[in-house]
N, C-alpha and C positions, 0 to 999 in steps of 0.2 A: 929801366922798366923792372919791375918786380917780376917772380918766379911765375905766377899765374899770368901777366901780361906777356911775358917771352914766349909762354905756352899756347896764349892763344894766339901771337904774331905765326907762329911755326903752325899753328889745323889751320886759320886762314889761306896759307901757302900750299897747302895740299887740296885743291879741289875736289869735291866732293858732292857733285849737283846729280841730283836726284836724276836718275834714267829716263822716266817721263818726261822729262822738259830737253830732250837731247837725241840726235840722231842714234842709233844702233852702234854700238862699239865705239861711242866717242870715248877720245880718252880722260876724258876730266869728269865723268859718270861714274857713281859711283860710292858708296864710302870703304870700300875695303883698306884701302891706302890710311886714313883717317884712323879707322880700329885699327890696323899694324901697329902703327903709330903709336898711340893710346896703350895698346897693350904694352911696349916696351916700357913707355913711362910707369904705368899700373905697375908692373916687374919688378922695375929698378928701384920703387919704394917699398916691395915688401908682399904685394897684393895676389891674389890667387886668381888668374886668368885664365878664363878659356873663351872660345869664341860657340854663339847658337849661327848655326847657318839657316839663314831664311832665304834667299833668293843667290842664286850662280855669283859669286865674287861679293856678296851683301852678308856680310855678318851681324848680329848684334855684339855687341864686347861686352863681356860681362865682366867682373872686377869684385874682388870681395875681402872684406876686411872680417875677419873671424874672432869674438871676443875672447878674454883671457879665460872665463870659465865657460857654463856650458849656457849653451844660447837660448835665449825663451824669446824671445822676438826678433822681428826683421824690419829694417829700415830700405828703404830705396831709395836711389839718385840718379833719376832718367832722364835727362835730356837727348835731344837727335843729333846725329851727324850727318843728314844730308842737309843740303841748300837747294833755293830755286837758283835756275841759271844769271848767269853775268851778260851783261850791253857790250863790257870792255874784257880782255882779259887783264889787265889793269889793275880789278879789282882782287885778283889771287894776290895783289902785292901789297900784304899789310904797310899800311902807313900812318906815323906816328903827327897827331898835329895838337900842342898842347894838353889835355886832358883825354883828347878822344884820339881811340885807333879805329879806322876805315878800312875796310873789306868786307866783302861778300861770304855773310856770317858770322859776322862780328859782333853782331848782336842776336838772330838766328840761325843756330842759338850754341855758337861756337864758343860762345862768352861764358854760358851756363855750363856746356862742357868743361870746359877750362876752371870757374870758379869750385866746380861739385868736385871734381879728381882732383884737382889740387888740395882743398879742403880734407879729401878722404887722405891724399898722400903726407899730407902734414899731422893726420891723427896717428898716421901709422909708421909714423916715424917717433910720434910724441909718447911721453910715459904714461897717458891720461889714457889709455883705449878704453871701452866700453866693458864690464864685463860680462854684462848678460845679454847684449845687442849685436848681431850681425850686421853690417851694413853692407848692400850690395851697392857697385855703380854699374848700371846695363846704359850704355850708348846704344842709340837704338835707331834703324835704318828706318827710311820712307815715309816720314811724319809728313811732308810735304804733298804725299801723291794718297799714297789706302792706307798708311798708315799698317804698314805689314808687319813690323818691328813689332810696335806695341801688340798686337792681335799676336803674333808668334811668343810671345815671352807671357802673355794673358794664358793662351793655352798648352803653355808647358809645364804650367803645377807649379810655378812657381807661387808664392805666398807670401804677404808682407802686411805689417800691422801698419805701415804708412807708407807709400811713395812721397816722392816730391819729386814731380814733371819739371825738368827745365825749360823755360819760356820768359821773354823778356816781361818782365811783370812790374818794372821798376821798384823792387826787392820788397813788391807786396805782397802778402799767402793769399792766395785764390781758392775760393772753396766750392767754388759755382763757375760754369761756362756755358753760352750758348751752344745748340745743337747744329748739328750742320745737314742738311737737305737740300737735294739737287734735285728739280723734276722738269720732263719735257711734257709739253703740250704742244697737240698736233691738232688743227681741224682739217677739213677735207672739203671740198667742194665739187666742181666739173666743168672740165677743160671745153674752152672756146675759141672763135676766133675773136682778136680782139675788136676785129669791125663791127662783133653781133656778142657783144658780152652778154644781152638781154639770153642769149642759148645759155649761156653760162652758169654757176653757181662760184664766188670769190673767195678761196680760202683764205685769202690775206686779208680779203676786208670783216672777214666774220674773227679774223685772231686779233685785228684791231680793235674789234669791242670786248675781247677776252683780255688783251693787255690793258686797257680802259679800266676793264672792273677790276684783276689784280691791283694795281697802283693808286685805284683809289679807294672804293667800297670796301674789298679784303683788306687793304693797307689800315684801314679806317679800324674794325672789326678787332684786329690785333690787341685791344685795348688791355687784356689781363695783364697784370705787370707782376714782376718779382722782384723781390725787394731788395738782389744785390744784381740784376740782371737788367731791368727794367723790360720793356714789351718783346714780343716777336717779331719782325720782319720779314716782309716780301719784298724782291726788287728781281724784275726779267732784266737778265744780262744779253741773252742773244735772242734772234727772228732770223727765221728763213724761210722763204718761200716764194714762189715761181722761177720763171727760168727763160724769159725772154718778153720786150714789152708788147707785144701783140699776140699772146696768148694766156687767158682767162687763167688763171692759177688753179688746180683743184690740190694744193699742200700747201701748209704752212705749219712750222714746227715753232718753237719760243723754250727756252732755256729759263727755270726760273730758281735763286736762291731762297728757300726759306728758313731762317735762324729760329732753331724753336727753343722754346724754355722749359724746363724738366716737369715733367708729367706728360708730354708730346711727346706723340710716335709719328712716323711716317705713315701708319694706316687710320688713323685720329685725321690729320692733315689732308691727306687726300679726301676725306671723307667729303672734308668742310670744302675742299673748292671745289668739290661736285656737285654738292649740295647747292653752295652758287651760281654755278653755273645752270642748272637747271633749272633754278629760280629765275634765270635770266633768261631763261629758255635759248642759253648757247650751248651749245656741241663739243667738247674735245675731247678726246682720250690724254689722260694722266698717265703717264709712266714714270720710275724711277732712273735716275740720271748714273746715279751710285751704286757701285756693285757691293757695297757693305755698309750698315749703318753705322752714322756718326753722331752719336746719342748727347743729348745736352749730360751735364757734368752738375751733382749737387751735395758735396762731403758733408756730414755734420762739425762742424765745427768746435760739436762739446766734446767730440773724441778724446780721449786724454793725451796719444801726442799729438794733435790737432791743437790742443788748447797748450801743450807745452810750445811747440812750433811760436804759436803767436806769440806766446810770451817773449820767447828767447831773441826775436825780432822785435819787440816793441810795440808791437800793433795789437791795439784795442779789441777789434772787429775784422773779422773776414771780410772780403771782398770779391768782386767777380769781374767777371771780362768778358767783349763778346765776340771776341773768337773760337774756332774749336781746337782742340790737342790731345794728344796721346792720353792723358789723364782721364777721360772719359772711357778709353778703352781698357786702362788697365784698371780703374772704377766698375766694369762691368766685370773683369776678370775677379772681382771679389778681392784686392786690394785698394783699402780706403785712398784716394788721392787728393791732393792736393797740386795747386801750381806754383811756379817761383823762381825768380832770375833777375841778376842784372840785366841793366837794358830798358827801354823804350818800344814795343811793337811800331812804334811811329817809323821807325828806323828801317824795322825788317821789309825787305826784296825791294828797298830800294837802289838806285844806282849809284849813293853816295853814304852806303850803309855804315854805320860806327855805333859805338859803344863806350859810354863815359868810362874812364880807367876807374877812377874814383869806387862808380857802382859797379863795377868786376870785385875790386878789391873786396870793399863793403860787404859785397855778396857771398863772399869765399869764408869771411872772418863770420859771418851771422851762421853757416854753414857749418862751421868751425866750432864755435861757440855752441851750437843746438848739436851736435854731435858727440861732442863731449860732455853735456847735461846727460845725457842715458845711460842707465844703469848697466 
């Protein structure tokens, strides 16, 4: 295996599954293990490391290559170190099966980790360094849960003429992403017995004509499209309501995801399914799911290294995705962002996750390449 591939067999092998998705003090919670790690590597080639503490044992890692003169710009290389959790422990055991290696962030997005520090550790070992470009690498904690990393490093004054978000993009530049919105709706009714529902009022049957209208009329309505994003999306994930079957339900609550497209806010959105519903002369209360907004993502593309980026990769044209990531956060922190990684999302939090070696390599050398073009 090459130097980036041993790299990322070895963070595969250190667990590092985001807290949220794990009991309280488990021991494979976590990315603090993963920065240690990191930073030794970051060291041992050269790099100037310190750790930001955002949460009790949760660091970001920060990594910095310092140019030969004096610096007029800053470059970034953000990818996450946590993971969602494992089926098997199994999966902490990288494994090699011709072109692809399998484990759990292999492709989320331990891959992009491995290919961007590699990359930096190979310019800073090489005689080509940059002379007027800093490049930082920040590893960055909780992409998976609030995304605390990127909001912590957004408001620490940090400052950068480009990021580039690690995510498996199949080593496309991304310059757009959907938004991400969580809302709960509740209606209400009054409890009966159920041999006289006629006493009654049905919160589940009055949220069955609200999930009715979301999935179809709203779903319908979604119609404005963007050009590297295409439309918006509604889809209810969860319902709950009543509590035993001989009495008249007066709750019912429904979980709803809404993916918006840049120009949408969460107070635009609520507006509109109030609006319809009133129209429809139904009843809920709208609340937000999410304790911080996760804003759609929309860089321009003619930025000058925005447009060096694409070149240095080949690609024509920007492109989008319609998941959300860190790049939208550190996009609102007033560094321009972009996304990009080896890798397949197909792949990510599945239970047989992998990563073409190929597009690691690929990834590292394009990396490589676009790093060494800067002045």
């Amino acid at each position: 295996m090459t130097k980036t591939a041993r790299l990322l067999a070895d963070l595969i092998a250190l667990p590092s599954v985001n807290p949220a998705f794990l009991p309280a003090r488990h021991r494979h919670a976590g990315e603090g293990r993963v920065a240690e790690f990191l930073a030794a590597v970051a060291a041992g080639a050269g790099l100037e490391v310190e750790f930001q503490q955002v949460a009790p044992h949760r660091p970001n890692l920060i990594a910095r290559l310092s140019p030969t003169g004096r610096a007029t710009q800053r470059v970034l290389l953000a990818p996450h170190l946590d993971t969602v959790n494992v089926a098997s422990e199994a999966q902490f055991t990288p494994r090699r099966k011709h072109d692809r290696l399998y484990g759990r962030g292999a492709c989320d997005t331990k891959g992009c980790v491995a290919a961007m520090l590699s990359a930096l550790c190979a310019l800073a070992r090489s005689k080509s360094r940059p002379k007027q470009t800093e490049i930082v690498f920040a590893g960055l904690i909780d992409e998976e849960n609030s995304q605390l990393g990127s909001r912590a490093l957004a408001a620490s004054g940090l400052r950068a003429d480009l990021a580039i978000v690690g995510e498996p993009t199949r080593l496309q530049v991304i310059t757009a992403h959907k938004g991400s919105l969580w809302l709960q709706l509740e209606t209400y009714g009054k409890a009966a017995h159920g041999a006289s529902p006629h006493l009654g009022r049905n919160a589940v049957h009055e949220m069955a004509r609200v999930v009715d209208l979301l999935e179809t009329d709203y779903a319908a309505q979604l119609r404005r499209r963007h050009r590297l994003l295409g439309a918006a999306t509604v889809s209810v994930g969860t319902i709950c309501g009543g509590s035993q079957p001989n009495i008249v339900p007066d709750r019912c609550s429904i979980s709803v995801d809404r993916r918006t497209l840049p120009g949408e806010t969460e107070t635009t959105v609520r507006r509109e399914i109030t609006a319809l519903l009133r129209e429809e002369k139904l009843q809920a209360k709208v609340t937000s799911l999410k304790s911080h907004a996760c804003w759609p993502l929309e860089t321009n593309p003619k930025l000058p290294l925005v447009r060096r980026f694409l070149r240095s990769v080949g690609q024509a044209r920007p492109a989008g995705i319609h998941y959300f990531c860190d790049a939208s956060i550190l996009s609102q922190g007033d560094i321009p962002s972009v996304v990009f990684g080896p890798g397949d999302i197909a792949q990510a939090h599945t239970a047989d996750e992998w990563i073409s070696l190929r597009s690691l390599e690929r990834g590292k050398d394009f990396l490589v390449g676009f790093l060494k073009s800067l002045p």
